[in-house]
PAVOLUM-712882 format. One record per residue: residue number from 0; z, y, x of N, C-alpha, C in turn; residue in one letter. Coordinates in steps of 0.2 Angstrom, whole numbers, plus 5000, padded with zeros to 4 digits. Layout:
+-----+------+------+------+------+------+------+------+------+------+------+
:  nr :  n.z :  n.y :  n.x : ca.z : ca.y : ca.x :  c.z :  c.y :  c.x : rest :
+-----+------+------+------+------+------+------+------+------+------+------+
: NUM :    Z :    Y :    X :    Z :    Y :    X :    Z :    Y :    X :    A :
...
+-----+------+------+------+------+------+------+------+------+------+------+
This chain:
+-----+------+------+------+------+------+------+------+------+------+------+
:  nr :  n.z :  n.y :  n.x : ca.z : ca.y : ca.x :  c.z :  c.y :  c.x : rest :
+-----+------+------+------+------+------+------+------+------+------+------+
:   0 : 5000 : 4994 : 5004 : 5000 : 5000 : 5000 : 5000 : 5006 : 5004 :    X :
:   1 : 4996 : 5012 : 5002 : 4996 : 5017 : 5005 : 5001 : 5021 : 5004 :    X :
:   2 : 5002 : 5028 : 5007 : 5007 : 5034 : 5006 : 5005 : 5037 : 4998 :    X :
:   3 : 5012 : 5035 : 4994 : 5007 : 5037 : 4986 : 5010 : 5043 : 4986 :    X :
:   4 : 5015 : 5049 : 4990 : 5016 : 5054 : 4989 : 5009 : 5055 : 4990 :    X :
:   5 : 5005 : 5055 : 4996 : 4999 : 5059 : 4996 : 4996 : 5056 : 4994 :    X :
:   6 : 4995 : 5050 : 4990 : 4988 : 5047 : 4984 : 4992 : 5051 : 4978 :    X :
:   7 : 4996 : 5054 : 4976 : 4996 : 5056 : 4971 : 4996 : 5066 : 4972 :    X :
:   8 : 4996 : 5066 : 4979 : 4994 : 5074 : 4976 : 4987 : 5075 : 4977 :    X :
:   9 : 4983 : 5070 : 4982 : 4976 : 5072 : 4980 : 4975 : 5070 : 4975 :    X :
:  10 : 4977 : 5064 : 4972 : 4974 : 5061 : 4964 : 4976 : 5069 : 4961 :    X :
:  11 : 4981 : 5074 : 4959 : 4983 : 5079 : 4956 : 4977 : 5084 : 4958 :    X :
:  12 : 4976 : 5085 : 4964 : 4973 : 5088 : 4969 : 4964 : 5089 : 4965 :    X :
:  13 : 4962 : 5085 : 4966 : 4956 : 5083 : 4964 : 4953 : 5082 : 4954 :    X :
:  14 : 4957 : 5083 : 4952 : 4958 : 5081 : 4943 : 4959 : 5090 : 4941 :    X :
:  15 : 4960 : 5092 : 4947 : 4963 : 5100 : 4943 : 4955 : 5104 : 4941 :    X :
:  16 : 4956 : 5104 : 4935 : 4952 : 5110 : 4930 : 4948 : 5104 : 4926 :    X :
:  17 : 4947 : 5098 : 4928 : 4943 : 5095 : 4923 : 4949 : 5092 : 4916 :    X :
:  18 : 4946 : 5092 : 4911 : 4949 : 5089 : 4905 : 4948 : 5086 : 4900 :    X :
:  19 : 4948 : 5080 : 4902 : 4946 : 5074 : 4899 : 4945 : 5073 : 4893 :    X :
:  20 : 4949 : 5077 : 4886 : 4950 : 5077 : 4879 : 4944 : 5082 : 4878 :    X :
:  21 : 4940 : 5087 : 4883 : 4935 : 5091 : 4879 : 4931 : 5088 : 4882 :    X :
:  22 : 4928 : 5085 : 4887 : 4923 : 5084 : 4889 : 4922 : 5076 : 4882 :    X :
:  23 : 4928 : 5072 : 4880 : 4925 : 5067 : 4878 : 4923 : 5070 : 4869 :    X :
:  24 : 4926 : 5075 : 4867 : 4923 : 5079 : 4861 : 4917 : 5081 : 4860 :    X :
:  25 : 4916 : 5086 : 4865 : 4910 : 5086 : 4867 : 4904 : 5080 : 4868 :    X :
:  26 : 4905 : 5075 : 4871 : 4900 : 5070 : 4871 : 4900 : 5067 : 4864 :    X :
:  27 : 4907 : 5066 : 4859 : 4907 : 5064 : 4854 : 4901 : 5066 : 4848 :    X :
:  28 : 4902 : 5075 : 4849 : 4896 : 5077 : 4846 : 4891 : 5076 : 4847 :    X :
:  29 : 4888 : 5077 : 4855 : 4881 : 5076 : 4856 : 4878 : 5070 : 4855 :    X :
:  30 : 4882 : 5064 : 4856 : 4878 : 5058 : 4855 : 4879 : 5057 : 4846 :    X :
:  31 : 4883 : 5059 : 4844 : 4885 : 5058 : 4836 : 4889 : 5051 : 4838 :    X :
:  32 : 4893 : 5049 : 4841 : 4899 : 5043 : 4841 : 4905 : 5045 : 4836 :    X :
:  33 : 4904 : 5038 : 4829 : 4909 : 5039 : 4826 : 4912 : 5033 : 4826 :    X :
:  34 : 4912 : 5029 : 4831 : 4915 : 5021 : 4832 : 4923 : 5025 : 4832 :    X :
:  35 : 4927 : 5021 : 4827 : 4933 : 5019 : 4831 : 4935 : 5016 : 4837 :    X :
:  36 : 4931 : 5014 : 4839 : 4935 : 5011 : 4849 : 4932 : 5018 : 4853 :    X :
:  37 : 4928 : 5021 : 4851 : 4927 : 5028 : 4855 : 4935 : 5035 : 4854 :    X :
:  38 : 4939 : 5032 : 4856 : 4945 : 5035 : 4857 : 4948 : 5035 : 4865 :    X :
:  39 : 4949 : 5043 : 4868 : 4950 : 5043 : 4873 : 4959 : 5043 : 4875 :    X :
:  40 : 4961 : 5042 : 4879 : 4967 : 5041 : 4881 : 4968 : 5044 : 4891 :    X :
:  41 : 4973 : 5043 : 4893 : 4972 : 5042 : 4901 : 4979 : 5040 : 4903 :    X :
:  42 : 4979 : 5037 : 4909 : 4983 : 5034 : 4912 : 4987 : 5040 : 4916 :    X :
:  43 : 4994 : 5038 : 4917 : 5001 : 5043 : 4921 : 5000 : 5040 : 4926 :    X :
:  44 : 4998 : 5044 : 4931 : 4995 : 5041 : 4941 : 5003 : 5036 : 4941 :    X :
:  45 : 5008 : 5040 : 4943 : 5013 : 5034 : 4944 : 5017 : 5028 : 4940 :    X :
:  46 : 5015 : 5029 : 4933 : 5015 : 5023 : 4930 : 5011 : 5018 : 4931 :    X :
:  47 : 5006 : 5021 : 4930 : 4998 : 5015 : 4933 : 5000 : 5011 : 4939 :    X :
:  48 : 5003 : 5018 : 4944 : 5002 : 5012 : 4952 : 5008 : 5008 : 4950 :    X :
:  49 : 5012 : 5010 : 4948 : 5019 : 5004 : 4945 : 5013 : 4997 : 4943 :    X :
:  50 : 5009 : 4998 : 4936 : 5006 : 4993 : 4934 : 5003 : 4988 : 4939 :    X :
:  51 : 5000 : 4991 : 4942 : 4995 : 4990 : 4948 : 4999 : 4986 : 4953 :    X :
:  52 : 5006 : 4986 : 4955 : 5009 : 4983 : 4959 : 5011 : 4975 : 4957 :    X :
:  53 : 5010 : 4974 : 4951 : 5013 : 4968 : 4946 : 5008 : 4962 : 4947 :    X :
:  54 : 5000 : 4965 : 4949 : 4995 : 4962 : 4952 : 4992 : 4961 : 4957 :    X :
:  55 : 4997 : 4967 : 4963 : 4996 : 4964 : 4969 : 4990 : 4968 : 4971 :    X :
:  56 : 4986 : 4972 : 4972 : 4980 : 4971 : 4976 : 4981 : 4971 : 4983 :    X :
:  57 : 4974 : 4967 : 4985 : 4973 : 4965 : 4993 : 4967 : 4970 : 4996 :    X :
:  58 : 4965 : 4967 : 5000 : 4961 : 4970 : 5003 : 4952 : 4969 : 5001 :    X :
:  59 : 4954 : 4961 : 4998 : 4945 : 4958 : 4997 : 4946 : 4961 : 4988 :    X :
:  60 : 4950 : 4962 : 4986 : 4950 : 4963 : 4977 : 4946 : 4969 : 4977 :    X :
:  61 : 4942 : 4967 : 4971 : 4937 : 4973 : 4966 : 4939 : 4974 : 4961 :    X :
:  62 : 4941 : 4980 : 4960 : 4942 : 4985 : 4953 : 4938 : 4986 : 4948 :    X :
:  63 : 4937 : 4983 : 4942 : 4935 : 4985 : 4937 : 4938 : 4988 : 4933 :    X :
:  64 : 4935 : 4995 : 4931 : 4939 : 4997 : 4922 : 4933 : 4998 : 4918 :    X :
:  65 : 4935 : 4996 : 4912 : 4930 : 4996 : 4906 : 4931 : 5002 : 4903 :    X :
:  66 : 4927 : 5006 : 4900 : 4926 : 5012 : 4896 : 4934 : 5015 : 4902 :    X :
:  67 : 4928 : 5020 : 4909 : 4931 : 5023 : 4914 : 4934 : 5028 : 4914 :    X :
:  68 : 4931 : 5033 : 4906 : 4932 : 5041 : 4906 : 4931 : 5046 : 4913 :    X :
:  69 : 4939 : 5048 : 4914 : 4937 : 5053 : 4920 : 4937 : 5049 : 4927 :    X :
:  70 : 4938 : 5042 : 4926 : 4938 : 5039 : 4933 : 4945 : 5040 : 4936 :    X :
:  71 : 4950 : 5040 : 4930 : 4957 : 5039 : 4934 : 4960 : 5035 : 4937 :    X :
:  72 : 4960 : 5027 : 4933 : 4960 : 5020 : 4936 : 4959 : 5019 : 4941 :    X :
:  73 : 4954 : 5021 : 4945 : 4947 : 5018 : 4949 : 4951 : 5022 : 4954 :    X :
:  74 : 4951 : 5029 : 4955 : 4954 : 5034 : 4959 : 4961 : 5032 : 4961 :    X :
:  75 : 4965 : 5032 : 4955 : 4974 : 5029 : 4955 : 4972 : 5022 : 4962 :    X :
:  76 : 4967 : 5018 : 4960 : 4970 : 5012 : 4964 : 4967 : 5014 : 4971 :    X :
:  77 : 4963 : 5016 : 4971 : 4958 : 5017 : 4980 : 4964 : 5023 : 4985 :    X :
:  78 : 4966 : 5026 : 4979 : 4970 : 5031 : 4983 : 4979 : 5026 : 4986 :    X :
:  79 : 4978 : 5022 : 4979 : 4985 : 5020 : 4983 : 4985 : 5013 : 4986 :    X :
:  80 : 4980 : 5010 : 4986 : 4978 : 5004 : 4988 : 4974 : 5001 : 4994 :    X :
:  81 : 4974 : 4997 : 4996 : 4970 : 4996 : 5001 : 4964 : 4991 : 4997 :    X :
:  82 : 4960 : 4991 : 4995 : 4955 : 4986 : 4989 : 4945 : 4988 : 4993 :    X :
:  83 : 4943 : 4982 : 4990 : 4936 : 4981 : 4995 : 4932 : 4987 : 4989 :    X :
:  84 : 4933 : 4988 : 4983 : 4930 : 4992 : 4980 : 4931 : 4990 : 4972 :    X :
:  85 : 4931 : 4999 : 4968 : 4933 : 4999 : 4962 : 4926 : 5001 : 4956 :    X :
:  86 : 4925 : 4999 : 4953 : 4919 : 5001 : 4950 : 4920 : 5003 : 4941 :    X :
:  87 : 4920 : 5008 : 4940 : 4921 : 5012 : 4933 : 4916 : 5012 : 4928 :    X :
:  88 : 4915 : 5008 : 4922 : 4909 : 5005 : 4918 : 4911 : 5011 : 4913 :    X :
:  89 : 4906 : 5014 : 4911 : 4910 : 5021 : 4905 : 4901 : 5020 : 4902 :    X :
:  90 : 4900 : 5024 : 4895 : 4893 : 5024 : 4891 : 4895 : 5033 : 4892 :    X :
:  91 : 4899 : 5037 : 4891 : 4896 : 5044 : 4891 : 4895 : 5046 : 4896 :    X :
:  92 : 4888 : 5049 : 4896 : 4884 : 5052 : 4903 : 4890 : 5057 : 4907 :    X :
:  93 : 4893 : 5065 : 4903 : 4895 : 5068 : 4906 : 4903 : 5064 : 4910 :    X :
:  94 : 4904 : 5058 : 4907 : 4910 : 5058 : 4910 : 4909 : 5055 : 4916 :    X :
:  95 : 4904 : 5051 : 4917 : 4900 : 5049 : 4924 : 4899 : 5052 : 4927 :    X :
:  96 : 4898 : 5059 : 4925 : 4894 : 5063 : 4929 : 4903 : 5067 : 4935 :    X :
:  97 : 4906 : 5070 : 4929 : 4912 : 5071 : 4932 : 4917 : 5065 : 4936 :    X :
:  98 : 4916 : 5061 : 4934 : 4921 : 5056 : 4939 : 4919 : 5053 : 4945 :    X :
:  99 : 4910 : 5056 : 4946 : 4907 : 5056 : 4952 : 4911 : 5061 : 4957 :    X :
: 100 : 4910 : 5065 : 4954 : 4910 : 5074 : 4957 : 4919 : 5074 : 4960 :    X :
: 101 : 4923 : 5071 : 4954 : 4929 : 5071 : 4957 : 4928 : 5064 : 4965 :    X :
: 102 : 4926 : 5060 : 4965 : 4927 : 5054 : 4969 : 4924 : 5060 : 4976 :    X :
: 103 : 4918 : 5064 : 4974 : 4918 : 5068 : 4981 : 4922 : 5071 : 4985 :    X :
: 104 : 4925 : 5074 : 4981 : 4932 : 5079 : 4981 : 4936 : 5073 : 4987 :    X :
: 105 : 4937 : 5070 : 4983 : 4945 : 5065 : 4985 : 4940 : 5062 : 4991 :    X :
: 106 : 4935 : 5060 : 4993 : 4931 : 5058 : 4999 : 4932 : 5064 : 5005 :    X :
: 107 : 4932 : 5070 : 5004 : 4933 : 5075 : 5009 : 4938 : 5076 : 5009 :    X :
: 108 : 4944 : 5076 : 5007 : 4950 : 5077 : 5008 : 4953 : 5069 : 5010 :    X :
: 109 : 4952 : 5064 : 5009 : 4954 : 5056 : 5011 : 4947 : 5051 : 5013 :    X :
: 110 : 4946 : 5053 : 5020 : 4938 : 5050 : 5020 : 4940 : 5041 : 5020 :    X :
: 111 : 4948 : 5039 : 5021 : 4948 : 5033 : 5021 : 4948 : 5029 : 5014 :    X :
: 112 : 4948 : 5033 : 5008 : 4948 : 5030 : 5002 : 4942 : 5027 : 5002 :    X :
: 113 : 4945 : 5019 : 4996 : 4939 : 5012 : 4999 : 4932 : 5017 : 4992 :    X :
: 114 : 4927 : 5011 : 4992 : 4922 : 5014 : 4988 : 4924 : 5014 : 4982 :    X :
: 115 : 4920 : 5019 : 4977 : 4921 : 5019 : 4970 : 4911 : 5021 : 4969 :    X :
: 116 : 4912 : 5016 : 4962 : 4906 : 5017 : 4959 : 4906 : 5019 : 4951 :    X :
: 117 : 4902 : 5023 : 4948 : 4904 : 5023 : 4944 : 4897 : 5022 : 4940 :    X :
: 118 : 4897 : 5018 : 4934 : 4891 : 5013 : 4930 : 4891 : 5017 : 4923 :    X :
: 119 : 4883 : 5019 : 4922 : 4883 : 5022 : 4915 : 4879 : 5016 : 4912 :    X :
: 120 : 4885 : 5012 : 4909 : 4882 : 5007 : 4905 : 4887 : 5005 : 4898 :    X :
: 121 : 4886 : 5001 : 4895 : 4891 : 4996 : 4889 : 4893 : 4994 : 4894 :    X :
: 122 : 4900 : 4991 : 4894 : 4903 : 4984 : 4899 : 4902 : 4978 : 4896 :    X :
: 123 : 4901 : 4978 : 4886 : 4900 : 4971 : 4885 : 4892 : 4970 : 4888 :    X :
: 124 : 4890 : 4974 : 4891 : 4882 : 4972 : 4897 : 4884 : 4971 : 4902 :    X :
: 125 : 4889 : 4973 : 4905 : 4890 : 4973 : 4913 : 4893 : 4966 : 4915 :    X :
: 126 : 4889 : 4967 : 4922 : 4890 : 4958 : 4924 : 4898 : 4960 : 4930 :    X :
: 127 : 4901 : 4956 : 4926 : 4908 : 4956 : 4929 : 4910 : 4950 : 4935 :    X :
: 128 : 4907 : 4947 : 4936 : 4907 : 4939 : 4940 : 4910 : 4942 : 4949 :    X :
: 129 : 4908 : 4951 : 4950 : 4911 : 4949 : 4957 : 4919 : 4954 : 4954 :    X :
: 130 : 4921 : 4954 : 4950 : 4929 : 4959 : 4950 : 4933 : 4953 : 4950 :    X :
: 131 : 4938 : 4954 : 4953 : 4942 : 4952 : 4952 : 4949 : 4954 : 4949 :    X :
: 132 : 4948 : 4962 : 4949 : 4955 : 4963 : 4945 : 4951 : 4968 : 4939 :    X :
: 133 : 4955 : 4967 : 4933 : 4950 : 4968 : 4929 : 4953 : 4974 : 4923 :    X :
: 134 : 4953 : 4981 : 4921 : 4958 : 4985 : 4916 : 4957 : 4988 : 4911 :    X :
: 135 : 4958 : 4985 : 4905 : 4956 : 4986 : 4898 : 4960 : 4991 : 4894 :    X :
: 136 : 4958 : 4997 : 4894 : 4964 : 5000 : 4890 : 4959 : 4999 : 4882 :    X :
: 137 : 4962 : 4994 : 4879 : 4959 : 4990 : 4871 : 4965 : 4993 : 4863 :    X :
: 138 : 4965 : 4999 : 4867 : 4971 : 5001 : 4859 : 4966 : 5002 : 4855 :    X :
: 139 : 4960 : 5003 : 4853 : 4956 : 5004 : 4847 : 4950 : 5001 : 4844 :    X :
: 140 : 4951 : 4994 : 4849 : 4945 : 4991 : 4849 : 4946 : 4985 : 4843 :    X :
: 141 : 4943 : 4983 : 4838 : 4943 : 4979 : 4832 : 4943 : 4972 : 4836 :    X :
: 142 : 4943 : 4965 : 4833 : 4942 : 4960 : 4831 : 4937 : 4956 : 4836 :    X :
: 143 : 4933 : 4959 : 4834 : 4926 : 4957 : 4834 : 4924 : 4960 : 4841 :    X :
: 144 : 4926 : 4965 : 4841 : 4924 : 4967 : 4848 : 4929 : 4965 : 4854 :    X :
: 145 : 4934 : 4962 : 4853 : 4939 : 4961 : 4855 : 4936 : 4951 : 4859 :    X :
: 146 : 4935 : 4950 : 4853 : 4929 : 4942 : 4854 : 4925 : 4944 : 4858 :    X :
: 147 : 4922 : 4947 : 4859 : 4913 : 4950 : 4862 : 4918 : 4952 : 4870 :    X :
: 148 : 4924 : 4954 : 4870 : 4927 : 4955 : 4877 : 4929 : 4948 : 4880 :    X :
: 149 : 4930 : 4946 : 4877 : 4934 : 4938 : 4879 : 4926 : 4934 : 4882 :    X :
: 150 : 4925 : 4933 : 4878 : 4916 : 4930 : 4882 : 4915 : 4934 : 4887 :    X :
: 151 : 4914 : 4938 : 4887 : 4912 : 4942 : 4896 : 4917 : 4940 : 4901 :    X :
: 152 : 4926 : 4941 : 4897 : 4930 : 4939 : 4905 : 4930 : 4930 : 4906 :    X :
: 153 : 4926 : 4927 : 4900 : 4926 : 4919 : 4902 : 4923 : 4920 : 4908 :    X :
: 154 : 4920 : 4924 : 4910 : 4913 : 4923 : 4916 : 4917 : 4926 : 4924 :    X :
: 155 : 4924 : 4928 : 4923 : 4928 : 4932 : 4927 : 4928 : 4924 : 4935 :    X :
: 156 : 4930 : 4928 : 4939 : 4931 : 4921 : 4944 : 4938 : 4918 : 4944 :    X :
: 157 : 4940 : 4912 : 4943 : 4946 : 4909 : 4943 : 4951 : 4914 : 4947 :    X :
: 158 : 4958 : 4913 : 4945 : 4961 : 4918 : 4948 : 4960 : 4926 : 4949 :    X :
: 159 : 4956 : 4930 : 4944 : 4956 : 4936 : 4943 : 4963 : 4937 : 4938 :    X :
: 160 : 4964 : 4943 : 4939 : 4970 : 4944 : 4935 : 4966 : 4952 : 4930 :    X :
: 161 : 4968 : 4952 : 4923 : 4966 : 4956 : 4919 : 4972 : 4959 : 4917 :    X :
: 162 : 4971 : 4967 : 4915 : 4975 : 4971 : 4914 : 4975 : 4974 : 4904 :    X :
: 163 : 4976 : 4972 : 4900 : 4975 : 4974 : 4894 : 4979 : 4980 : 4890 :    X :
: 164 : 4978 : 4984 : 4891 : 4982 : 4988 : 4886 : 4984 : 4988 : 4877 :    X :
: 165 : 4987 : 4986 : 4875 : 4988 : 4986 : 4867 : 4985 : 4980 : 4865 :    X :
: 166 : 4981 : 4975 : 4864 : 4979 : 4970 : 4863 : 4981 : 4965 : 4867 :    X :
: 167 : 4977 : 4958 : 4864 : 4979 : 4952 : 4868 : 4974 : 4947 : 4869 :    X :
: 168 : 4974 : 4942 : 4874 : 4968 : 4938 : 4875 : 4970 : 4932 : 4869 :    X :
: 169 : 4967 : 4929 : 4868 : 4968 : 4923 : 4863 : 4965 : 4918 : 4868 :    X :
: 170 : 4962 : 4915 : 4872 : 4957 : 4910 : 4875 : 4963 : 4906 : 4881 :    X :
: 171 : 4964 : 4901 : 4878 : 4969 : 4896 : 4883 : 4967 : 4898 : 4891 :    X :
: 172 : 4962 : 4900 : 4891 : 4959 : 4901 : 4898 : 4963 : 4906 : 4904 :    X :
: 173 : 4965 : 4911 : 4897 : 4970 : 4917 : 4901 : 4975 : 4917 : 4900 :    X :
: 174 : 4978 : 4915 : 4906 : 4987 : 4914 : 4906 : 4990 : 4922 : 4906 :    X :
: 175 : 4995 : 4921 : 4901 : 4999 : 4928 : 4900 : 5004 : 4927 : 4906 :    X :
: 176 : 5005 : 4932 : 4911 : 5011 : 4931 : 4915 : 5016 : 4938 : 4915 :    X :
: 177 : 5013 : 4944 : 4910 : 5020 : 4946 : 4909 : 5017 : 4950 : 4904 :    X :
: 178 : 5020 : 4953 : 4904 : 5021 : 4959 : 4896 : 5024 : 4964 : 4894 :    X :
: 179 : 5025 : 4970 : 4893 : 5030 : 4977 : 4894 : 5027 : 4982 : 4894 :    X :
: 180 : 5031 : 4988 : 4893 : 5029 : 4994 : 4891 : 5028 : 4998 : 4898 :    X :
: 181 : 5020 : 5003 : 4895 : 5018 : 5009 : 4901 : 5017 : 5015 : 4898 :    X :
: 182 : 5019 : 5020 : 4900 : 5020 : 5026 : 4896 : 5012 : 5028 : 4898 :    X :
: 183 : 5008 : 5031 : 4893 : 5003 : 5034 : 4894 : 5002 : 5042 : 4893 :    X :
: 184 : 4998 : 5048 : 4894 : 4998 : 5052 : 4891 : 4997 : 5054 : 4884 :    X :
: 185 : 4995 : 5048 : 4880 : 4997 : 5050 : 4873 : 5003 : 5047 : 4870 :    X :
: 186 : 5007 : 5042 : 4872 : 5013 : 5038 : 4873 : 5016 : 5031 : 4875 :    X :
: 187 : 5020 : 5027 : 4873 : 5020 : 5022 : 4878 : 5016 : 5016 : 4875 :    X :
: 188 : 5011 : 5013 : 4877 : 5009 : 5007 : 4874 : 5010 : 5002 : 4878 :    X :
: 189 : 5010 : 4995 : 4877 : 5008 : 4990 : 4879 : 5007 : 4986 : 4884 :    X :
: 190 : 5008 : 4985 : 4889 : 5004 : 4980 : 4892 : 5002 : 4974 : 4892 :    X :
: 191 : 4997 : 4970 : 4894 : 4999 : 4964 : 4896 : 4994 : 4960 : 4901 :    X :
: 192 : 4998 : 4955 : 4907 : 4992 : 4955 : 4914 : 4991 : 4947 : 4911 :    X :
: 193 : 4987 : 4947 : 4912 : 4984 : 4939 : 4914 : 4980 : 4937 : 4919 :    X :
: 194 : 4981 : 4928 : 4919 : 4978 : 4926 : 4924 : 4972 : 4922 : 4923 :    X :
: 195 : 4965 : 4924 : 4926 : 4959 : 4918 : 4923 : 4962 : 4912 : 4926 :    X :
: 196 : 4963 : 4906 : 4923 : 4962 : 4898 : 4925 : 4958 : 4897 : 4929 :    X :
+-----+------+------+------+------+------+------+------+------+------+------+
């Protein structure tokens, strides 16, 4: 693990003037997104890295987070971890576009931070086979979509560990190894980690 006083003032450092809640409003109108799982949220830097501790990252682990927003996850782990690389799967353009901009920032000021990618795709598209650590914040996602996520992490490599916020896996396949409360910026929800079989 790195120095997280300085992973967390440059993660503070690097995030200052962007705001998550208007840029995702703004895209909500321009594209016309009325989905219910299209709800934004963000992770508290020092709760996260507490999260992030419970699954250990090493140095060969690949970070995935599903719908990335501002790229806080992806940043939170590179900056306080030592990890081969985090890659951030988001659908709205601008928010791509921003959590690029910010990873430059934090690249000039900590040139040792590992890689971050950040992918304007669906993640029920995205081929997940090299992640190994894998972070669903799933508070708003129904049923059915919930299924459609289980199928993609059946494809996860044995021993990947997934990270689910609010929700739960059902598939014998995913070992629950804990479960407990993480405070969020909008309030505390849920965790729970599992292990692929």
């Amino acid at each position: 693990m790195r120095d997280i006083n300085l992973a967390r003032e440059i993660f503070n450092k690097v995030y200052e003037g962007y705001d998550g809640y208007k840029i995702y409003s703004q895209e909500k109108e321009n594209l016309n997104l009325n989905k219910t799982s299209f709800i934004y949220g963000e992770i508290i830097f020092d709760e996260f890295v507490e999260l992030l501790k419970k699954v250990n990252p090493q140095k060969d682990d690949i970070f995935y987070d599903l719908g990335s927003g501002l790229g806080k996850p992806c940043l939170a782990i590179s900056l306080a971890f030592e990890i081969k690389k985090a890659v951030g799967v988001e659908l709205l353009p601008d928010f791509i576009k921003a959590s690029r901009e910010v990873y430059e920032k934090a690249k000039e000021i900590f040139p040792e931070i590992n890689e971050i990618e950040f992918r304007e795709e669906n993640f029920l598209e995205t081929n997940l086979e090299e992640a190994t650590i894998v972070f669903l914040h799933a508070t708003c996602f129904d049923e059915k979509e919930m299924e459609k996520i289980e199928e993609r992490f059946l494809k996860l490599k044995k021993e990947s560990r997934i990270i689910v916020i609010t929700k739960s896996l059902k598939n014998s396949e995913f070992l629950l190894l804990e479960e407990g409360s993480i405070k969020m910026n909008w309030g505390t929800a849920t965790f729970r980690i599992y292990y692929k079989k």
